[in-house]
N, C-alpha and C positions, 0 to 999 in steps of 0.2 A: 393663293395669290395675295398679294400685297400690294398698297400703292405705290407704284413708278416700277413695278415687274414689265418687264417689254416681252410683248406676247407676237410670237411669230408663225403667219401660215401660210399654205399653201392652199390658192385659190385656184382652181382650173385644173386642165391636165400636167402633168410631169415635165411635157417637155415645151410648157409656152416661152414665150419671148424673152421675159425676164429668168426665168428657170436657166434656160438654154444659155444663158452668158454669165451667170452669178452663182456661185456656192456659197455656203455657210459652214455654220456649226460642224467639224467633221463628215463634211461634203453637202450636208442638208440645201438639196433644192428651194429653199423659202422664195416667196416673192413676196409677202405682205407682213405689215407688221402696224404695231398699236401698242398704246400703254397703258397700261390698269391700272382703272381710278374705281376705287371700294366706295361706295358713301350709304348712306341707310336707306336709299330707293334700291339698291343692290351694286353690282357690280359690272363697272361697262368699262370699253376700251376707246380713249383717246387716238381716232384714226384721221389720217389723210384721205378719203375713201368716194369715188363718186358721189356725188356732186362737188366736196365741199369736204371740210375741216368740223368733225361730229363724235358727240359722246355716245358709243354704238353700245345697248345691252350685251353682255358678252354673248349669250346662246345664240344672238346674231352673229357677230364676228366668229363662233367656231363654228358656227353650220355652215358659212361661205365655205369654210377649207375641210367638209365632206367627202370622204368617197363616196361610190356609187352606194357602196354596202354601211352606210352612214357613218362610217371614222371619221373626227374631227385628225384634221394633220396640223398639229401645233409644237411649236417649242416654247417654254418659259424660261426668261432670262432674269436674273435679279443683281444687280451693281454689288460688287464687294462692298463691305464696312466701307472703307476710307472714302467712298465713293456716294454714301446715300444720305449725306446732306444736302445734295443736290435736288433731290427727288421733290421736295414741298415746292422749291420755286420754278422748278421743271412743269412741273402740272400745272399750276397760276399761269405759268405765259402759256403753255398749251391750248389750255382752256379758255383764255384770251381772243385764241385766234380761231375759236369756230365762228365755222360758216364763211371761211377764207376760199375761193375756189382749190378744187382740186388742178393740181397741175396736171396735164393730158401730155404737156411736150418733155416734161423731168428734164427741165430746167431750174437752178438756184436762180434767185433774188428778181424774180417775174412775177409776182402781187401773187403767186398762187400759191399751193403746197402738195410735194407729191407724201408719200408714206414715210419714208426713211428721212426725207427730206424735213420733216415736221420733229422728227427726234433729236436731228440733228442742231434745230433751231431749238428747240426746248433747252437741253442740254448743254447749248453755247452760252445761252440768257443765262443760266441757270449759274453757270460757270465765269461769270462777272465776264460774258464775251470772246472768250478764250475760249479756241474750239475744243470740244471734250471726244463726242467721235469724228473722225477726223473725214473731212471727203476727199474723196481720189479723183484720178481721170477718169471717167466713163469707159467702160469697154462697150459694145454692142457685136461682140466677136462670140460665135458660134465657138463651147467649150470644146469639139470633140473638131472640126473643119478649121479653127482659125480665121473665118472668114466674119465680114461683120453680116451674122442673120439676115435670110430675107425677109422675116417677117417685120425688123426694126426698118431696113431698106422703104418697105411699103407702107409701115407706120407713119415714116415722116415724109414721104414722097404725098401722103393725100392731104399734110400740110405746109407743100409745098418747099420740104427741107430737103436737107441732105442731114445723113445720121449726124448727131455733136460729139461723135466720139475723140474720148480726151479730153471735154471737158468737164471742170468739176462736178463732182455727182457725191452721189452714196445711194448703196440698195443696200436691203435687209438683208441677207448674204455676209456682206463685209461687218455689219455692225453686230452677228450675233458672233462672230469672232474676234471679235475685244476683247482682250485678257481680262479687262477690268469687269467684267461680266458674268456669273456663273449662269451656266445653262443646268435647271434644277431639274427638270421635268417634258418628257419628249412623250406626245400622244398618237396613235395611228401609224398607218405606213407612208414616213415623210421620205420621199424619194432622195435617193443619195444619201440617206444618213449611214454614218457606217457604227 
């Protein structure tokens, strides 16, 4: 691993909330994602992560995306050449903004930050403001029903929403499939990868 590698996993069962609406890498079910920052206390991932915006030891970040039979479920991404100048001032605003709240509603530009949400703001800074991975509309629609999940239904129903689908967004899903991106390295049984 390298600094500004974006390290993506899978936290929970196969088919949670964000799984169930979002693909990746050659189908890869991912939900979570971070970027790796080396330094000489070792190596840890810049995440969006409950509570808050934190430089996580890695052995933490791959034991979250555990099977039962202890496989880390990870992909490693690393930005082509033309693309990894961005990386030093990616990390600075990054690491700038720990200890920002985690965003709970995956909402943009609400004082908080969810996971992909924080790479995407790294990587715009980084980019003299110009977005680099790009955000789309929000799906919250069940991949295999077309329906939008009941679990997002009941997600925002206990804070008193209705789903935001369609509005701007990014999940880990959409950004490990960036051309600009190689995927080097796939660990464990990541569901949907083909």
């Amino acid at each position: 691993m390298q600094d500004g590698d974006l390290a993506f996993s899978v936290i929970g069962s196969a088919d949670n909330a964000i799984s169930a609406v979002t693909s990746g890498y050659r189908g890869a079910r991912v939900n979570h994602m971070g970027v790796v920052v080396a330094t000489h206390h070792g190596t840890f991932v810049l995440e969006a992560f409950p509570p808050e915006v934190r430089l996580t030891k890695f052995e933490v970040f791959s034991r979250r995306s555990q099977t039962e039979n202890g496989e880390p479920r990870l992909l490693f991404g690393r930005l082509k050449a033309p693309h990894r100048h961005l990386i030093d001032d990616a990390l600075r605003y990054g690491i700038e903004q720990r200890n920002i709240p985690y965003d709970q509603l995956y909402l943009t530009g609400e004082g908080a930050l969810y996971c992909s949400e924080l790479v995407v703001d790294m990587f715009r800074h980084a980019n003299e403001g110009t977005p680099f991975f790009p955000e789309r509309p929000m799906s919250f629609r069940d991949s295999t029903t077309g329906e939008i999940h009941t679990d997002w239904v009941a997600y925002y129903a206990y804070f008193g929403m209705t789903v935001p689908s369609g509005e701007p967004g990014s999940n880990p899903g959409d950004i490990s499939k960036d051309p600009r991106l190689e995927i080097y390295l796939a660990t464990g049984p990541i569901p949907g990868l083909s």
